[in-house]
C-alpha positions in Angstrom: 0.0 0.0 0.0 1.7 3.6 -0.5 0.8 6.2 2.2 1.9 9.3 2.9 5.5 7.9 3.8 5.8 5.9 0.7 9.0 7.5 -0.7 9.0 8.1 -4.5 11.4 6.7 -6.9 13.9 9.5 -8.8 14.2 6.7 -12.1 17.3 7.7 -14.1 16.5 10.0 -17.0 17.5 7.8 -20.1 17.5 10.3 -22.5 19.0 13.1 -20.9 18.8 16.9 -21.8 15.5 16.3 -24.4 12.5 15.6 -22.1 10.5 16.2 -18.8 11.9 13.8 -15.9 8.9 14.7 -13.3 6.6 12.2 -11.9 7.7 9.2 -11.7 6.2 6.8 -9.3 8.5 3.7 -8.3 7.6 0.4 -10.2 5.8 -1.4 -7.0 3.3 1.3 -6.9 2.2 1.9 -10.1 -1.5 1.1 -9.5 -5.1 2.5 -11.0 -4.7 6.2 -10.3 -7.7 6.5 -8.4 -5.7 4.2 -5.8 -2.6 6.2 -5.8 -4.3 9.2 -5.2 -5.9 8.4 -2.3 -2.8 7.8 -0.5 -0.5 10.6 -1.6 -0.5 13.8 0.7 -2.1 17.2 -0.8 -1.0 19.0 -3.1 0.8 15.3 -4.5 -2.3 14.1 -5.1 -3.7 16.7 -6.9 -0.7 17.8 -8.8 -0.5 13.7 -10.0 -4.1 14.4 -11.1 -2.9 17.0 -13.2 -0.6 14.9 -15.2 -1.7 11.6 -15.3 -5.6 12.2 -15.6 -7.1 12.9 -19.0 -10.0 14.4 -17.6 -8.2 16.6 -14.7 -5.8 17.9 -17.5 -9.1 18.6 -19.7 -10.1 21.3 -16.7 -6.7 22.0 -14.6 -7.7 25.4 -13.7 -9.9 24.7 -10.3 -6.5 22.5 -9.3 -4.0 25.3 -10.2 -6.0 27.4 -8.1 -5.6 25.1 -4.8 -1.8 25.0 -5.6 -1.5 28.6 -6.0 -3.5 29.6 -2.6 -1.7 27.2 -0.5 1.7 25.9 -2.0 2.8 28.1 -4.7 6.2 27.2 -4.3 6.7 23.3 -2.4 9.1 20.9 -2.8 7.3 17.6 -4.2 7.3 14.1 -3.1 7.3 13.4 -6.9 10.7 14.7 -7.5 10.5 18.1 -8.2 10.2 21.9 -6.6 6.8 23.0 -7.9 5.8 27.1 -8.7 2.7 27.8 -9.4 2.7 31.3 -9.0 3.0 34.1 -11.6 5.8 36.0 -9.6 7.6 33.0 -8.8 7.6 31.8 -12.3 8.8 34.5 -13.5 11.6 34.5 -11.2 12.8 31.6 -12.0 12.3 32.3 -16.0 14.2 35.4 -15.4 17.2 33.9 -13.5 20.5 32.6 -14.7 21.5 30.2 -12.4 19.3 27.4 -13.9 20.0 25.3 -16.8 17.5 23.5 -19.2 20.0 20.6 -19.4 18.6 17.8 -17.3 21.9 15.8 -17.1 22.5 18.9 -14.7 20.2 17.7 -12.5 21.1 16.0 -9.0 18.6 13.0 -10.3 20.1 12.5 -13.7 21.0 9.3 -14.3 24.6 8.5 -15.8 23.7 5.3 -17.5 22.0 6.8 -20.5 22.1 5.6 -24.1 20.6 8.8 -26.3 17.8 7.9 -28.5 16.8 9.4 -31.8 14.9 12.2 -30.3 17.8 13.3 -28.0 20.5 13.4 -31.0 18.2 15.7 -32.4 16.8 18.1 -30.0 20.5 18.4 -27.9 21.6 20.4 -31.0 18.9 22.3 -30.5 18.7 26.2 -28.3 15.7 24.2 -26.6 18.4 21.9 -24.5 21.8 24.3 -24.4 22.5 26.7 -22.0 24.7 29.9 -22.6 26.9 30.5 -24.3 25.2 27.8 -26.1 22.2 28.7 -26.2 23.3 32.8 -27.0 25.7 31.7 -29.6 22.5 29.5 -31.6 20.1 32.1 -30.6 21.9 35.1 -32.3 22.8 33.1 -35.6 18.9 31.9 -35.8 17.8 35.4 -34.6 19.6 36.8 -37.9 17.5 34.8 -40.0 14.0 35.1 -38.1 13.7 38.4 -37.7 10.5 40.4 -37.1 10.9 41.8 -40.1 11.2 38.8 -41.9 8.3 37.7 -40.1 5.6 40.2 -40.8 7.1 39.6 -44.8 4.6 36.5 -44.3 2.2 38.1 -43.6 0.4 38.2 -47.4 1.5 34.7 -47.7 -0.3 34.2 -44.3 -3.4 35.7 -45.5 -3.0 33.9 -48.8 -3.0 29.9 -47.2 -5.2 31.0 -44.5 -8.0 32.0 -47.8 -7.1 29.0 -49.7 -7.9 26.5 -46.6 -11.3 28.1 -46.0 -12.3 28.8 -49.7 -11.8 24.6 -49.8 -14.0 24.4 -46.8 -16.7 26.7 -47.0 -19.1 24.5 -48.9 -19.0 22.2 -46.3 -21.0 24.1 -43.8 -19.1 21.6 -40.6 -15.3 20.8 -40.0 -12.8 19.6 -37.3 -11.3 22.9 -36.9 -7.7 21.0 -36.0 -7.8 18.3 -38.5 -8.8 19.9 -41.4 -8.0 23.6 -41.1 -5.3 24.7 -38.1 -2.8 21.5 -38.3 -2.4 21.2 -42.1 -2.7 25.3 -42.8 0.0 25.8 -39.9 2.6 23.0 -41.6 2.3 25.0 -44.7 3.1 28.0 -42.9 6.1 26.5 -41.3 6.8 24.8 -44.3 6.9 27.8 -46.7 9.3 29.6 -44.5 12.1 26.7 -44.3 11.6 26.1 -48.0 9.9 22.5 -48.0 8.3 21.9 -51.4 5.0 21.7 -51.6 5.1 17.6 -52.6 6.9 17.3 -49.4 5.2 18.2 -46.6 2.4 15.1 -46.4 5.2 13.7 -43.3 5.6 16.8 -41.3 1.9 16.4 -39.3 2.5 12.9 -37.8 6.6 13.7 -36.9 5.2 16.9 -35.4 2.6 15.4 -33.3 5.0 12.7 -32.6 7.8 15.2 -31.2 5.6 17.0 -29.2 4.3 14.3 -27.4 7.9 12.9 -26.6 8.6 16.5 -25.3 5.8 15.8 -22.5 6.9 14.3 -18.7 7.6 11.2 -18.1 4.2 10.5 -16.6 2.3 10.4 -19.2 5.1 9.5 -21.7 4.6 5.5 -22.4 7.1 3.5 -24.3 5.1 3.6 -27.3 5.3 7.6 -27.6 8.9 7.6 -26.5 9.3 4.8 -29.4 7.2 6.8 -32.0 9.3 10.0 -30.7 12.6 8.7 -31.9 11.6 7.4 -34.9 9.9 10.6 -36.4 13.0 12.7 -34.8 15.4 10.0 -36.9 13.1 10.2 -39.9 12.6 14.2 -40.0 16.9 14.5 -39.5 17.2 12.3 -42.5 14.7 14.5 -44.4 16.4 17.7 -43.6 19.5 16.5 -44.0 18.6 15.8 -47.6 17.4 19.4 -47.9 20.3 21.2 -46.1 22.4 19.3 -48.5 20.3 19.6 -51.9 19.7 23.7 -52.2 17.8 22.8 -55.5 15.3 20.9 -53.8 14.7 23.9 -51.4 11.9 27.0 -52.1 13.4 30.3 -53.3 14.3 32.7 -50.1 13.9 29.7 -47.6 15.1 30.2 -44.2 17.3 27.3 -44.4 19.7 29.1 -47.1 19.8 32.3 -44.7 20.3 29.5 -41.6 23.0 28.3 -43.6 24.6 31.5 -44.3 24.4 33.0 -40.8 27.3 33.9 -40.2 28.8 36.0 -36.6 32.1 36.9 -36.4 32.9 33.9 -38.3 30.5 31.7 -36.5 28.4 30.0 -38.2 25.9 27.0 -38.1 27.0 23.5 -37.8 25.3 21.2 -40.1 23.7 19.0 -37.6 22.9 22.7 -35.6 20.9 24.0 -38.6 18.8 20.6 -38.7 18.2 20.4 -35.2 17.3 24.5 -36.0 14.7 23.3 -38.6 13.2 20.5 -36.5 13.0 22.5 -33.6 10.7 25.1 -35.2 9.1 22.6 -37.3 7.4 21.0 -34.4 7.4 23.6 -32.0 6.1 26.4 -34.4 3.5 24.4 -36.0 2.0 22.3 -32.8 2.0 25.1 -30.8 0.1 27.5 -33.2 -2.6 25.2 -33.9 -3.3 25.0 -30.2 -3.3 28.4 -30.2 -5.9 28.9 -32.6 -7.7 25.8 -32.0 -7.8 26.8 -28.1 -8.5 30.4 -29.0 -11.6 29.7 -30.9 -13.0 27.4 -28.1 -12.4 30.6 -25.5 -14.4 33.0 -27.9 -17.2 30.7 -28.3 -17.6 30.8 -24.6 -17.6 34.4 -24.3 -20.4 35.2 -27.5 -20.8 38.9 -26.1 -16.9 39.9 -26.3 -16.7 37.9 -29.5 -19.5 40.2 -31.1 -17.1 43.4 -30.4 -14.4 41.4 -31.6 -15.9 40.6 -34.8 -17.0 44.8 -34.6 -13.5 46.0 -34.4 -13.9 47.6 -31.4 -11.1 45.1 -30.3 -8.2 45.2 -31.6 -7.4 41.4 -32.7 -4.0 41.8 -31.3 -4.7 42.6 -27.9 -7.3 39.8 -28.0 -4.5 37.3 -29.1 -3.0 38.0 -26.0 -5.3 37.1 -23.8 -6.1 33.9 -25.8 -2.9 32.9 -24.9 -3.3 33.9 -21.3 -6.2 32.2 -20.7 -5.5 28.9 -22.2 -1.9 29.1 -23.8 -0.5 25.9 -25.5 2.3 25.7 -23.2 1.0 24.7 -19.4 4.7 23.9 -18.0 8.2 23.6 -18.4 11.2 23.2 -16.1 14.8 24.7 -15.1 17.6 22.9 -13.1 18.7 25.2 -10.1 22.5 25.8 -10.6 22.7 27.3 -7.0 21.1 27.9 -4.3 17.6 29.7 -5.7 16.0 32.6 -3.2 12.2 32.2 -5.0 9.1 33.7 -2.7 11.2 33.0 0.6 12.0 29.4 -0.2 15.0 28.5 -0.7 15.3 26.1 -3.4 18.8 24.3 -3.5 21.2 23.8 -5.9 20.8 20.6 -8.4 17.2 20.6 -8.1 13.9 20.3 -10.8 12.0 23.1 -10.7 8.6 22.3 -12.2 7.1 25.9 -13.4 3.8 25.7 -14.1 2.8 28.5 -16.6 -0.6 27.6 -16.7 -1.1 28.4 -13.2 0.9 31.6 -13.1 -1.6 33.3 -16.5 -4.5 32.5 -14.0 -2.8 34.0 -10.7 -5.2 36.5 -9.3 -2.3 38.7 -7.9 -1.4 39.6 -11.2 -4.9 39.4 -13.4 -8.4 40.6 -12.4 -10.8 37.9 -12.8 -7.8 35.1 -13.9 -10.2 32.2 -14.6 -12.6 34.8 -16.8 -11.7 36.2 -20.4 -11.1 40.1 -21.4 -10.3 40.1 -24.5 -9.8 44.0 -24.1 -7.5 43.5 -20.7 -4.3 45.6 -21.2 -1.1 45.4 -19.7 -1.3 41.5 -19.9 2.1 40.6 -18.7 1.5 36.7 -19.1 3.8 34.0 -19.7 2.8 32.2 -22.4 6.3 32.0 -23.9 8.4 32.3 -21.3 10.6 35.0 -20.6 14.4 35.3 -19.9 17.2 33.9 -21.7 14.7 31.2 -23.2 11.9 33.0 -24.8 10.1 31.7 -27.8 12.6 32.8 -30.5 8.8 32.2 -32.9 6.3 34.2 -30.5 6.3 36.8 -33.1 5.5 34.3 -36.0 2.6 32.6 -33.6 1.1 35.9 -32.9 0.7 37.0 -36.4 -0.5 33.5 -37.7 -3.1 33.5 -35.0 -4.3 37.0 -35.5 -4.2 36.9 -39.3 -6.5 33.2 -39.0 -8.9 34.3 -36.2 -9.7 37.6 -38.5 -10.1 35.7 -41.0 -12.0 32.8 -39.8 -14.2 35.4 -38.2 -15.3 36.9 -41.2 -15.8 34.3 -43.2 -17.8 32.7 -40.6 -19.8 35.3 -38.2 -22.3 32.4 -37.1 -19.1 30.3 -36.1 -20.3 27.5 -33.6 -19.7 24.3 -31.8 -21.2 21.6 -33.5 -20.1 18.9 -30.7 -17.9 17.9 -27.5 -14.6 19.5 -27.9 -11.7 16.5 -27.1 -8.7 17.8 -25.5 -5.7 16.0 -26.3 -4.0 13.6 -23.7 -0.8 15.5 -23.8 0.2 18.1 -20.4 3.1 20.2 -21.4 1.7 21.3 -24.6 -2.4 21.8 -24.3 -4.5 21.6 -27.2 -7.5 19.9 -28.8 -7.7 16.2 -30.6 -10.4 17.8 -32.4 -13.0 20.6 -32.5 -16.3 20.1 -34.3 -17.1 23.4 -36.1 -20.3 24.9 -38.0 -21.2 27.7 -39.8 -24.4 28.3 -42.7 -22.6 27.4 -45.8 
């Protein structure tokens, strides 16, 4: 039986550096959830719920809450120094004594054999620390500027127009599967320069990769098998492209990845595919949360969608607070690197810090009505791609896709509605929707 004694196993992280090592229970208790819950402490037990229940991670908001109000910062039984709290996320986001390298971590395990997925994504700014990280991060930043960005902007508008033009007969759609995944790969794939006959593989290797990205909790060894095999598959495709310029779409942002060049730095081969990869799966999974997400939130709010779809919103601003509300990205960690001051607690060196953003978007020291939608609310100083040395290098490519989609989807469709259940994906780190049944009158 485990009870509130029941220590809880720290299992070697086998694929060190590329995943989520929190939450692990030991092998002799890995029974029916319902069981282990009942005999972990509070805030284990709801925190476990979090993670390893489908439904609980459907609706997480009522459980951030608890964690927020009376353990905002606690050090786990599960492994792991938990913040739930806006300010003391961001004071860990905005520190740099902590690494995103989990072999830094007192629990890493040494006997680890890297697996497709980790050969990848350690190339990648997502795993290094500075001057890593910096070093990858300016060459990239050269070749994704905002500038650059907001260039998409007609092309943007021109995929978004084609996607719904197909549609609009139809009258009812999955919103995910036949609109936001497929038109947010083309995106993605237009600015590295995949041909157009190309890009049928890049859906299933994204949705693969982002479920091995999750913690190990809900991680089983079939993802963590599918995982390496799309991460293997997608270096093999890129590496063709890097190599074959022909092959590649005029102005792609692999020939300016290539080129980047800083005071005679440049790229590594294997750093511009782990580059691609990374904002393959990244830019295109969490973008079609974003929207998909987004569209569920305005749904549930018809009067602030009506001024929305008046202009006396600016889409913009609104965009923001879709990703405050319910953001694609509910958590990510940070290995202390010394001794951590955060809200009083000291957390020590060597640690996992679990930082749940989710939590922090909704803290009600920071936002007026968190758990409620203003799609007006201005300064909204939320989370919802990090901060610090790590920020989303693609927020501003997220931001315009979503704005330049939920405009147009809007009016195209001013009668938009649910036409069943929304399902919400099993994954935890990145939140988003199986699928969303849509109508309209055709």
């Amino acid at each position: 039986m485990v009870t509130s004694e029941t220590p809880v196993e720290r299992a070697p992280e086998s694929r060190a550096g590329a995943g989520n090592v929190l939450f692990r229970l030991p092998g002799a208790v890995r029974r029916p959830l319902a069981f282990v819950l009942q005999h972990l402490p509070f805030p284990d037990a709801k925190l476990l719920a979090i993670v390893a229940s489908p439904e609980v991670r459907a609706e997480p908001w009522a459980v951030y809450r608890r964690l927020r109000e009376t353990h905002p910062v606690y050090r786990s039984r599960l492994g792991a120094w938990v913040v739930a709290s806006h300010a003391g996320v961001d004071a860990v986001l905005r520190q740099q004594a902590v690494s995103v390298d989990e072999s830094k971590s007192a629990q890493h395990g040494q006997n680890s054999t890297p697996d497709g997925f980790t050969r990848l994504m350690n190339q990648s700014m997502l795993f290094r620390d500075p001057p890593d990280h910096d070093r990858l991060r300016r060459l990239v930043a050269r070749a994704f500027t905002p500038r650059r960005v907001e260039e998409l902007r007609p092309r943007i508008e021109a995929l978004t127009r084609q996607r719904l033009d197909a549609l609009a007969s139809r009258g009812e759609v999955d919103l995910l599967a036949d609109f936001a995944y497929p038109l947010t790969v083309d995106v993605i794939c237009e600015l590295l320069g995949v041909p157009h006959e190309e890009r049928a593989a890049f859906p299933p290797w994204a949705r693969a990769l982002a479920a091995r990205v999750d913690v190990q909790a809900v991680r089983t060894p079939d993802i963590e098998q599918r995982g390496s095999v799309a991460a293997t598959e997608i270096a093999q495709y890129l590496d063709g492209l890097v190599t074959d310029p022909v092959r590649r779409v005029p102005g792609a942002l692999i020939d300016a990845l290539v080129a980047a060049e800083e005071e005679g730095d440049r790229l590594t081969h294997d750093e511009v595919i782990s580059t691609c990869a990374l904002l393959l799966f990244a830019g295109h999974e969490t973008t079609a949360n974003l929207i998909g997400n987004g569209v569920v939130t305005l749904l549930a709010y018809p009067d602030q969608l009506r001024e929305l779809q008046a202009g006396n919103i600016p889409m913009a601003r609104a965009v923001e607070e879709l990703l405050r509300h319910d953001g694609p990205l509910q958590f990510t960690q940070r290995i202390a690197l010394a001794d951590l001051d955060i809200g009083g607690t000291t957390i020590p060196a060597g640690e996992v810090i679990a930082l749940f953003v989710g939590a922090a978007n909704r803290d009600p020291a920071v936002f007026d009505d968190p758990d409620g939608v203003d799609l007006s609310r201005s300064p909204n100083p939320h989370l919802a791609f990090g901060f610090g040395t790590h920020a989303c290098i693609g927020a501003a490519l997220a931001r315009l896709e979503a704005s330049v989609v939920l405009t147009e989807l809007l009016d195209r469709w001013p009668d938009l509605r649910l036409a069943g259940r929304p399902k919400w994906r099993e994954t935890f780190v990145l939140r988003g929707l199986q699928s969303l049944p849509i109508a309209w009158t055709a």
